[in-house]
Structures are given as C-alpha cells and as structure tokens.
GUPANU-332467 format. One record per residue: residue in one letter; x, y, z of N, C-alpha, C, CB in turn. Coordinates in steps of 0.001 Angstrom, whole numbers, plus 500000, padded with zeros to 6 digits. Glycine has a CB too. Example, Ala and Ser with C-alpha at 12.3 -4.5 7.8 and 13.67 -1.06 7.14 Angstrom:
REM GUPANU-332467
A513190494310507800512300495500507800513200496700507800511308495527509046/S512850497750507080513670498940507140512900500030507870514084499402505725/
//
This chain:
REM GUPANU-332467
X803995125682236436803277124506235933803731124184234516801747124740235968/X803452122770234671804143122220233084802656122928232185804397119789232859/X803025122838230320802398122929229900800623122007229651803241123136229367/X801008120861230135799481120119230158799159119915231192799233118892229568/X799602120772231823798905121040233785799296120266234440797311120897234293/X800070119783234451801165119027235837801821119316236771802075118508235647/X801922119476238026802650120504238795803990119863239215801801121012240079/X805006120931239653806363119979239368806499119726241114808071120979238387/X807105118242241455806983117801242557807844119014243741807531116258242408/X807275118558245441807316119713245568808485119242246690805918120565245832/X809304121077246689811241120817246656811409120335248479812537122992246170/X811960119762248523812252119161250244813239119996250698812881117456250489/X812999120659252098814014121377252714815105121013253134813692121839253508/X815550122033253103817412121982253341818017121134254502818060123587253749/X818796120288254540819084119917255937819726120676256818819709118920255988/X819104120800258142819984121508259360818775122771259081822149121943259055/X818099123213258040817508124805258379816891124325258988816846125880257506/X815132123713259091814539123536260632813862122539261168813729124397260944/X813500122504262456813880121353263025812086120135262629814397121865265036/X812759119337262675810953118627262140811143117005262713810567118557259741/X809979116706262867809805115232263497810439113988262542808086114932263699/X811259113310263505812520112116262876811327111047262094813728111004264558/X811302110320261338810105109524260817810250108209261259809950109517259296/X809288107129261572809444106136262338810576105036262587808574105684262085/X810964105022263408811726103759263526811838102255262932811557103583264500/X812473101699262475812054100071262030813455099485262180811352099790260224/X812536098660262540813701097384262152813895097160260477813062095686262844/X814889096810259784815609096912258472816074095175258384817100098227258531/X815672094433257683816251093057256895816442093070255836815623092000256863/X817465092526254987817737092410253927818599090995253848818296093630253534/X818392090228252387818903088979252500819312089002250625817609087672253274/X820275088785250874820821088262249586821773086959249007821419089200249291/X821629086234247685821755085425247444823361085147247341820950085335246627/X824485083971247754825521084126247809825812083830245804826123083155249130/X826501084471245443826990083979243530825561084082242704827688081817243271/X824179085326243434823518084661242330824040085509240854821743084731242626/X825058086011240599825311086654239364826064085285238133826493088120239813/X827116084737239522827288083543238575826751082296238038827989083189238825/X825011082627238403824463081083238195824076081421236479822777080524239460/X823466080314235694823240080696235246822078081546234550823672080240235221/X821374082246233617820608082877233339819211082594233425820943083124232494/X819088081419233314818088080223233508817379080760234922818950078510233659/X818278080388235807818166080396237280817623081657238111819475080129237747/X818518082609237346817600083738237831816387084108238300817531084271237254/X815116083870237386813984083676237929813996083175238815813275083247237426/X814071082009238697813837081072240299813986081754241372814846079883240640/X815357081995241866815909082331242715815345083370242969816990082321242615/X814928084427242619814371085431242399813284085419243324814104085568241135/X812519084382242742811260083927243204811026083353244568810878083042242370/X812223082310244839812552081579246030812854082238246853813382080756246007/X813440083032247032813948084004248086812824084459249267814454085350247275/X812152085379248448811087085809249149810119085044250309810403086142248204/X809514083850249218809205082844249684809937081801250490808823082492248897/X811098081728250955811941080874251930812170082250253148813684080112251036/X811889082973252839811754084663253907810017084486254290812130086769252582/X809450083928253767808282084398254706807862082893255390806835085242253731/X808458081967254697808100080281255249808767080105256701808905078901254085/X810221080750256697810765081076257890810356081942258888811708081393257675/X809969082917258629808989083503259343807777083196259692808840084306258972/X807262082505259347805687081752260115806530080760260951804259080716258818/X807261079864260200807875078854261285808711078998262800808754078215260539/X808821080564262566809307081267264007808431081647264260810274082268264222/X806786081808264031806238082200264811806630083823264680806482081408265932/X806885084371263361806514085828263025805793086040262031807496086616262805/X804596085207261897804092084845260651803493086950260631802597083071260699/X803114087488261542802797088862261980803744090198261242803038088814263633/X805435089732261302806017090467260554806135090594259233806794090420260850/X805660089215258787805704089390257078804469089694256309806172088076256389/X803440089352257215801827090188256649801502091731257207800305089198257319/X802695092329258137802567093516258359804027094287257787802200093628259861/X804540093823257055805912094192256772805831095518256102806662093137255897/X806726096477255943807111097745255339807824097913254098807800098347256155/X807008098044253290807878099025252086808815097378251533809337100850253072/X808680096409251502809009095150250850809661095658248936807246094042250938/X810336094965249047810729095205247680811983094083247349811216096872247514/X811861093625245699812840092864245433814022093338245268812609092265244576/X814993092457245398816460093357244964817330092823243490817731093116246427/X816554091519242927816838090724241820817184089342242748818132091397240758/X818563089580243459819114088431243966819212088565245618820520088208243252/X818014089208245950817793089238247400815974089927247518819230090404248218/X815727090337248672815021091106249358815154091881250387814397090646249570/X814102092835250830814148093595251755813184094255252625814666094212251365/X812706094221253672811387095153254071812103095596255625809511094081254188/X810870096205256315811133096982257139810119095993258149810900098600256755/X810100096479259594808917095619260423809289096405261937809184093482260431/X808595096319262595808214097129263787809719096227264853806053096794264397/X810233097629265317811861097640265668811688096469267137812630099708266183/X810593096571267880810367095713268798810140093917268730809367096328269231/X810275093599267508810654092013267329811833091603266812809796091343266507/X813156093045266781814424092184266270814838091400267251815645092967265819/X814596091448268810815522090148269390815392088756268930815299089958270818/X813472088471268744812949087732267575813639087222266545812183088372267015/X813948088478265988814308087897264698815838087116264330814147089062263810/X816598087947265405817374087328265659818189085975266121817340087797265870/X817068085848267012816741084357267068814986084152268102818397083480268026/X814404083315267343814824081899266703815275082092265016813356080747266832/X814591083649264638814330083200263070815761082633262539813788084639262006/X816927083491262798818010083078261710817898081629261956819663083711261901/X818072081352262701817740079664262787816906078862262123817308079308263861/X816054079692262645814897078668261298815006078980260088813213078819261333/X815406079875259473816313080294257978817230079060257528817518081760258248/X817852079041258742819002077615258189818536076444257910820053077100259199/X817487076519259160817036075365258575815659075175257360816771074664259776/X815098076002257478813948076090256083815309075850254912812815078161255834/X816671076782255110817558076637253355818255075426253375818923077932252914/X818485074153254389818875072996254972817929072354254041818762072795256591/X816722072493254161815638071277253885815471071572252247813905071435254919/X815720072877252122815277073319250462816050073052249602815086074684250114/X817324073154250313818530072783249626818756071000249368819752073445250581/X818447070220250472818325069092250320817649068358249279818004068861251189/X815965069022248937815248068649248444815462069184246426814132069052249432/X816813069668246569816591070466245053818108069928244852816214072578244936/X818026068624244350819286067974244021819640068327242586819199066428244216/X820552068635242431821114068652240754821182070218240621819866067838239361/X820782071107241693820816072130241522821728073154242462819678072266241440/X822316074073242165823089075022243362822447075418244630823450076367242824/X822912075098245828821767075547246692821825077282247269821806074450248043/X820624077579247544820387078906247778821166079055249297818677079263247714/X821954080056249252822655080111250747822750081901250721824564079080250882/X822206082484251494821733083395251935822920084390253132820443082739252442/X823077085639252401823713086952253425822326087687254445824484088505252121/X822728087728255613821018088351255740822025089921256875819205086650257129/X821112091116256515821838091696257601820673092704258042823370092404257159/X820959093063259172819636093245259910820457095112260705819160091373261425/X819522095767260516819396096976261295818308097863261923819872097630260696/X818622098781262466817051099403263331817669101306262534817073099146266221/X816401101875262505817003103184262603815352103846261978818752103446261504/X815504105418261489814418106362261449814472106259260090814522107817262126/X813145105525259157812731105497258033811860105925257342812674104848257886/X811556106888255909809622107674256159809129106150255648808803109592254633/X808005106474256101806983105255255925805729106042254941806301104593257718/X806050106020253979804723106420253171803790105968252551804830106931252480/X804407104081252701803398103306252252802992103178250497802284103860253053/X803910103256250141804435103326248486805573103155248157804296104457247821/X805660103050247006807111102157246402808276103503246854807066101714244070/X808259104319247031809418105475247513809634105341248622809174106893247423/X809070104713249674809021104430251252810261103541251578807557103600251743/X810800103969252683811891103240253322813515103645252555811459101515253152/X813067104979252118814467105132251971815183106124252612814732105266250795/X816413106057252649816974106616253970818356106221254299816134106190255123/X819380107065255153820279106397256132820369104898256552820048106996257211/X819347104410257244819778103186257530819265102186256972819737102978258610/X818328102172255627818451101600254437819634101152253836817991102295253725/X820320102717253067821854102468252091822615101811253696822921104548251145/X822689102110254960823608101230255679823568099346255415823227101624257259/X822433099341255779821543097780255488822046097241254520819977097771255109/X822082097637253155822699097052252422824348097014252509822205097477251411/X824972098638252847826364098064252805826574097336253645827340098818252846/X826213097099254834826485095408255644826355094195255227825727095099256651/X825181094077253906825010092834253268826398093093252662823627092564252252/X826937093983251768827692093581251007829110093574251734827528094307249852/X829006093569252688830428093813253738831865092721253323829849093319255668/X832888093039253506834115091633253456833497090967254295835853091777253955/X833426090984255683833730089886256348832046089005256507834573090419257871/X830977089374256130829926088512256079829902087570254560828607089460256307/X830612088087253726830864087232252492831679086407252285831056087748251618/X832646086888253136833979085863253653833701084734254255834906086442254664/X832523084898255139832004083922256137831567082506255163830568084682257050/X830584082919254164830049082101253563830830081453252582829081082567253178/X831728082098251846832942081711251118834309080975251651833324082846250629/X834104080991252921835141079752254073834196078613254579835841080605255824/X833234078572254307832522078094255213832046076125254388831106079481255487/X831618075556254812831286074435254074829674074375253824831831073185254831/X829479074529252059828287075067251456827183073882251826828508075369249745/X827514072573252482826547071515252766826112071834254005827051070116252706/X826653072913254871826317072480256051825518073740256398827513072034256983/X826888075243256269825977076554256350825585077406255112826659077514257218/X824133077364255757823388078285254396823228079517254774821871077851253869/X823483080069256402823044081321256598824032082203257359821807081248257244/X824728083344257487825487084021257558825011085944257749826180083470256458/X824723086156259366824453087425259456825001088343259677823889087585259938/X825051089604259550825233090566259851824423091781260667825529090684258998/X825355091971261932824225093047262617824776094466262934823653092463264114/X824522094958262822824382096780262619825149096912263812822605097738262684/X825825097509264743826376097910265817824948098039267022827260099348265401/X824128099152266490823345099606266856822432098221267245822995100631265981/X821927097584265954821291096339266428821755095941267391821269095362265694/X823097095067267437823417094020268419823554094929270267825172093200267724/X823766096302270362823229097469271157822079097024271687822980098739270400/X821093097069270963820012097647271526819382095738271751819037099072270309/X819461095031270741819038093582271102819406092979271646818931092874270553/X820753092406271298821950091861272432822920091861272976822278091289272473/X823051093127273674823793093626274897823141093607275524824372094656275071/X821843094021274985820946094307276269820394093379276984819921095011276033/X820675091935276406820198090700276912818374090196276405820400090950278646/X817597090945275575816898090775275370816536089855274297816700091570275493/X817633089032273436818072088582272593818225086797273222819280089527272191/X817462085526272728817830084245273627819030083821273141816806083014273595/X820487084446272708821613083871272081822339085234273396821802083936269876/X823466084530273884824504084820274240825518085867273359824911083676274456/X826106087268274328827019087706273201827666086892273044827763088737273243/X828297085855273167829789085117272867829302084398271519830446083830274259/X828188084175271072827627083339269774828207084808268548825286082911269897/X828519085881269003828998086944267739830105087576268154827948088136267306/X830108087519266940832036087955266469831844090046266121832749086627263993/X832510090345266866832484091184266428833679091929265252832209091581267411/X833664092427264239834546092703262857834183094426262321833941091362261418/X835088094495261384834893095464261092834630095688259269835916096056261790/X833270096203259276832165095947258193833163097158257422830117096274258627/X833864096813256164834063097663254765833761096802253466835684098214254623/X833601097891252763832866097241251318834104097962250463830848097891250799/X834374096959249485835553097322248572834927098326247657836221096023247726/X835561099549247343834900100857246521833948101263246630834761100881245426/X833964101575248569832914102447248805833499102753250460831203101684248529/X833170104138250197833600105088251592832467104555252791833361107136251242/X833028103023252928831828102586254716832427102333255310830709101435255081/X832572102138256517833459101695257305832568101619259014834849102777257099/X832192100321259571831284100560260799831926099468261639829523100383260554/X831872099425262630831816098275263850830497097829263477831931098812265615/X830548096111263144829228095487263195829251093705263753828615095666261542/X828831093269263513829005091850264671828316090575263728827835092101266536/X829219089986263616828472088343262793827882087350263931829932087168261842/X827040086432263015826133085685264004825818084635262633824586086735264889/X826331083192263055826112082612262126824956081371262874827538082231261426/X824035081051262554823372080380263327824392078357263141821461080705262686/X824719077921261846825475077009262149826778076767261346824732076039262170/X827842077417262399828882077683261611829373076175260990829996078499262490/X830803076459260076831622075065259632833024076077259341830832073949257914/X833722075181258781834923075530258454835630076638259541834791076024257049/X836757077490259238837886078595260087836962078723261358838273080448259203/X835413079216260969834591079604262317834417079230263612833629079543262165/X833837077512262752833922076136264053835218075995264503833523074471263516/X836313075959263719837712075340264058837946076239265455839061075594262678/X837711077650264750838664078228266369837513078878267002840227079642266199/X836496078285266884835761078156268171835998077268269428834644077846267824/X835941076140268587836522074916269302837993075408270129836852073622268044/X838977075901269193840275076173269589840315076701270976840893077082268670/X839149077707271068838573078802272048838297077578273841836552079641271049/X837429076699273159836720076575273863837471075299275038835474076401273047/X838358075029273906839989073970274398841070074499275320841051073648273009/X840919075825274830842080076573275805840988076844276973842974078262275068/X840058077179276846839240077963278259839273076850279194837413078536278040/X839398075350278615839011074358279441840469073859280219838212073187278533/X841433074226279610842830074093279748842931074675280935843709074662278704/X842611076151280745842863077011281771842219077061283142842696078059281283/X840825076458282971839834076383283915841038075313284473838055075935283480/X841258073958284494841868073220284752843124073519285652841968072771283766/X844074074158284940845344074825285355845299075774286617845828075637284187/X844356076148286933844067077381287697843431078630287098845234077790288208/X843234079874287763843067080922287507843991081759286436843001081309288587/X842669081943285526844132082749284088844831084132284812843087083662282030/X845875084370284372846754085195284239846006086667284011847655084693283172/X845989087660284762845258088855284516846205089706282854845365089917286296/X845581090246282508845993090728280832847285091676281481844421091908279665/X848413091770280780849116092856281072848658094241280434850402092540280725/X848871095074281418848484096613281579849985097594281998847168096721283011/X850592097216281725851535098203281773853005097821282598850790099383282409/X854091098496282603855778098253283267855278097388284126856793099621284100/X854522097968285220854405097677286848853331096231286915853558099308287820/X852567095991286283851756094663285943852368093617285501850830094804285019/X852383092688286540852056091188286193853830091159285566850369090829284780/X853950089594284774855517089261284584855732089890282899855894087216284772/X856731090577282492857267090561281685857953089756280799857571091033281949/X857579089692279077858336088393278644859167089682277300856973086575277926/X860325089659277476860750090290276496861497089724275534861265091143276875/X861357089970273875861479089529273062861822090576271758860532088782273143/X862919089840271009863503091384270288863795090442269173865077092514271065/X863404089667268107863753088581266676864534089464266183862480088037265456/X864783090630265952865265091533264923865976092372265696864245092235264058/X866136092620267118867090093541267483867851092838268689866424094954267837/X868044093715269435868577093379270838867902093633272147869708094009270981/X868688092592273443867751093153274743868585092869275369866347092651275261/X868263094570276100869306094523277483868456094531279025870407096113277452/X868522093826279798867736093502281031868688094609281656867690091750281721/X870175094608281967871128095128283064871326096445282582872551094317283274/X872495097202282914872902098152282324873658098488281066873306098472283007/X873228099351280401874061099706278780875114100626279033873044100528277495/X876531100628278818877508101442278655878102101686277458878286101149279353/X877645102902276877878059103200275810877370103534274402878704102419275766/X877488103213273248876136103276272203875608102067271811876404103953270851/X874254101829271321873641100757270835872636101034269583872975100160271962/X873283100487268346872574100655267367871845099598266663873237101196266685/X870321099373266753869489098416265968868600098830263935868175098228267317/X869078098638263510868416098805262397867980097359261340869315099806261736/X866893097369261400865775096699260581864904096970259327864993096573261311/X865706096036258059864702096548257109863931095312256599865385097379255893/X863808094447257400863022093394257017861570093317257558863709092266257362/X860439093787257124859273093735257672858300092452257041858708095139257483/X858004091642258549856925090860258114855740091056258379857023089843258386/X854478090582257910853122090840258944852565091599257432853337092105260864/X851016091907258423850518092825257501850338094304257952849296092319257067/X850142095574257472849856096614257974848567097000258042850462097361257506/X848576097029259685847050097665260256847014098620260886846288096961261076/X845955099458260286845824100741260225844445101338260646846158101066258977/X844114101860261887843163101854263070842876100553263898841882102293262575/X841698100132264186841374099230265098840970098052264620840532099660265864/X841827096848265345841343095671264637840264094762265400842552094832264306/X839329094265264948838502093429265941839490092765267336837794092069264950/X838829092657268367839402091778269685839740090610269041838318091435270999/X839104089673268387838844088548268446838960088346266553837386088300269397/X839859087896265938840092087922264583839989086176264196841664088748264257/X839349085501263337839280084466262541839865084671261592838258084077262258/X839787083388261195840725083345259631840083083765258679841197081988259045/X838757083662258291838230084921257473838263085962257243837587085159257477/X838452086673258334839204088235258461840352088588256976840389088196260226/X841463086958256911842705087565256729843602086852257373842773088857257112/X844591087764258165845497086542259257844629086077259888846635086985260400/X845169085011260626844828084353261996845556084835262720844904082994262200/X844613085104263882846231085561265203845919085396266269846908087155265448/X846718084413267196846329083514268256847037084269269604846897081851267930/X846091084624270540846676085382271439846335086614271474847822085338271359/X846895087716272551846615088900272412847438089673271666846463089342273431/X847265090492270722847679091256269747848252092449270317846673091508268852/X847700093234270928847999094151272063849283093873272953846814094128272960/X849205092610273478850431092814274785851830092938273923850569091181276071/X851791093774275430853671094356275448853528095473274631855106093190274628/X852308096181273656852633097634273159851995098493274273851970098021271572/X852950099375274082852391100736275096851661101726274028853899101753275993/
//
C-alpha cells in the first residue's frame, strides 16, 4: 500500500496461463473526418461537435434510433468517433444506415455553403470486447483493428479519387464483418456492391483482407463499374463467356513473349533470352481479384492467366 492508503491497481494475468471467459461480443464503428487536420483551427470544434451528431441523426433515420441510446463505451476521437452496439444489427448498419449517412452528409453539406464539407471514413467490425461500462471499456484487439481499417490506403484513397460533391461516405469492413453479414446474405446489399482490397496502413505492422462499400460512388469507382457492367452486357450478348484458363490442357492458348521468343514447333540446338528491361510494378503476396484505380495500377483483365 501507498503511503496515504491507496492500494496499487490490481496486476492482470498472464496470457495463455489460464483459461477464462472471452468478454462480450460487439459490433465496433468508427467514423472519421476526411483532412480534418488540414482545416483550419477555427473548425475544429465544430467538426468535432458535428460528427457525433450527424452519427446519431443517421441513425434514428435508419430506424436504429435503439443503437445510439444503447451504444457502448462511446468516445470522441477529436476528428471522428466511436462506440460499440450489440453485434446482431450490423447487417443494419450496413445498410440502410451507410446510406442514410450519405445522405444526412448530402443535405448537411448542402446546407453549410462557404464552408468545407464533412465527408466521413466509417469502418465497421465485430469481435470480443470487456464491457465495463466506464471510460476504460472497449479496449481490445478488435478496437486497435477498427481503427487501423479507418486509417487503411485503400478506404482513404477512395475518398481522395472520388468527387467531394457527390460522395461523402466511404466504408470499410473487417473481413470478419463482411463474413458473418454479407456472405451470409443477411445484409439487403449484394456482395458485388464491395470491393474486396487489401487493408495496410503506412508505418504500421497491419496487414488484413477487408472489403469497401461505398454507398454512392463517383470518379475511378463508378467509371469501372460501369466498364464492368459494359463488358458483362457485351458478353451476355456474344454468347457464353469463355471458361477462365486452368492450366496446358484447358481451353485455347494465346502465347505471347514482348521481350523474348516463341517457339510453337521444335527447337534444334541452343536458345538464349536475356532481359533487363523491367516494366510494371512489383507485387509481393496477394493482390485483390478485382483492382481499381485507387489501388494504384489499373488492370483490365485477368492478372493470373497464363502463370502457372
């Protein structure tokens, strides 16, 4: 004991020595402001202020007016927010709310002329949080995840390609989320409405499979959506697409050598190719199926065919 009778807080056990009950589940939101560091100093407050309040106006207007008067462990972040809410309304939240987000920051933004409009990162996860019902509550694993998804490349990228009149909202979902909400179909949005990417944060060891969902895209997003949706109609048209090549014995071969040589017949004798001209970029593990121009390159087609 301290000297004026205080007792010193008491030490938490080791991880892995023994085994003890996981602490409740939640669903995890967090929303943050796109540049609020570069507004100016003035603004801060506001925004500050607005946030919260365009988070719970959207939420009654979806008809979760329930999650934000029962919410968990809430707390400001300066230029965002965050709480926790019972893991059984993320298909909910997923949609209608992001939607009605866009549009509650559509109308707010409209109505606040002369000023920068608030356009919002929101990223959403589920996982085992203590709930103690005090300002120390909700911290954890899939807390620090929650945020590194807000701060991810490719959900900041989104909003930074995107056209600031049109989209204000730009999500991010946990692997696990889009798992358990929409794969599973319990979710009223289609998987094909999310992109799936791969969530890293510059100077910091994260690295996850996670999935964007923009409720109304513009710019690179819309373009090759559309692009998408031109060829599918092409093809519907044309006949039956072409099954993916899978290997020697599959489907027609197109061979192609810019930098070396190709022999279809027989080789007699030696053949030497050497190349020191490399174009492209270098990728290194797994790249999303499906890459936009936000990513980085654009790359039209399958990336895969013809490597073994």
């Amino acid at each position: 004991m301290y000297e004026n009778g205080t007792q010193l807080p008491p030490a938490t056990a080791s991880p892995h020595s023994q085994s003890r009950r996981l602490p409740p589940y939640r669903g995890i939101v967090a929303v943050d402001a796109k540049d609020f560091t570069g507004r100016p100093a003035i603004e801060h407050e506001v925004v500050s202020r607005a946030v919260p309040d365009l988070v719970r106006t959207s939420l009654e207007r979806a008809g979760l007016a329930e999650l934000w008067s029962e919410r968990r462990f809430p707390a400001s972040t300066g230029d965002g927010y965050v709480l926790g809410f019972d893991p059984q309304l993320m298909p909910l939240v997923i949609h209608p709310w992001l939607g009605t987000l866009q549009d509650v920051l559509t109308e707010f933004n409209i109505h606040s002329l002369g000023v920068v409009p608030i356009r919002l990162r929101v990223s959403l996860h589920i996982g085992p949080l203590p709930d103690t019902e005090d300002e120390f509550g909700g911290n954890g694993t899939a807390r620090n995840d929650t945020h590194r998804l807000l701060d991810s490349r490719p959900v900041k990228a989104v909003l930074a390609s995107s056209n600031e009149n049109i989209t204000h909202v730009a999500a991010i979902l946990s692997d696990r989320c889009y798992e358990d909400a929409v794969a599973s179909g319990y979710t009223g949005r289609h998987p094909d409405h999310f992109l799936e990417v791969p969530a890293t944060v510059e100077g910091k060891p994260f690295a996850q499979r996670a999935w964007i969902y923009v409720p109304l895209p513009s710019g690179p997003l819309r373009e090759d959506r559309a692009h998408e949706e031109a060829a599918d109609g092409a093809s519907a048209q044309s006949g039956p697409a072409e099954k993916p090549y899978q290997g020697p014995e599959a489907g027609r071969v197109t061979n192609k050598a810019p930098h070396g040589n190709i022999n279809t017949g027989t080789l007699h004798g030696g053949q030497s190719v050497s190349n020191h001209r490399v174009a492209g970029d270098q990728v290194g593990g797994n790249k999303a199926g499906r890459v936009r121009g936000f990513q980085g390159d654009q790359v039209n087609g399958n990336k895969n065919q013809g490597h073994s």
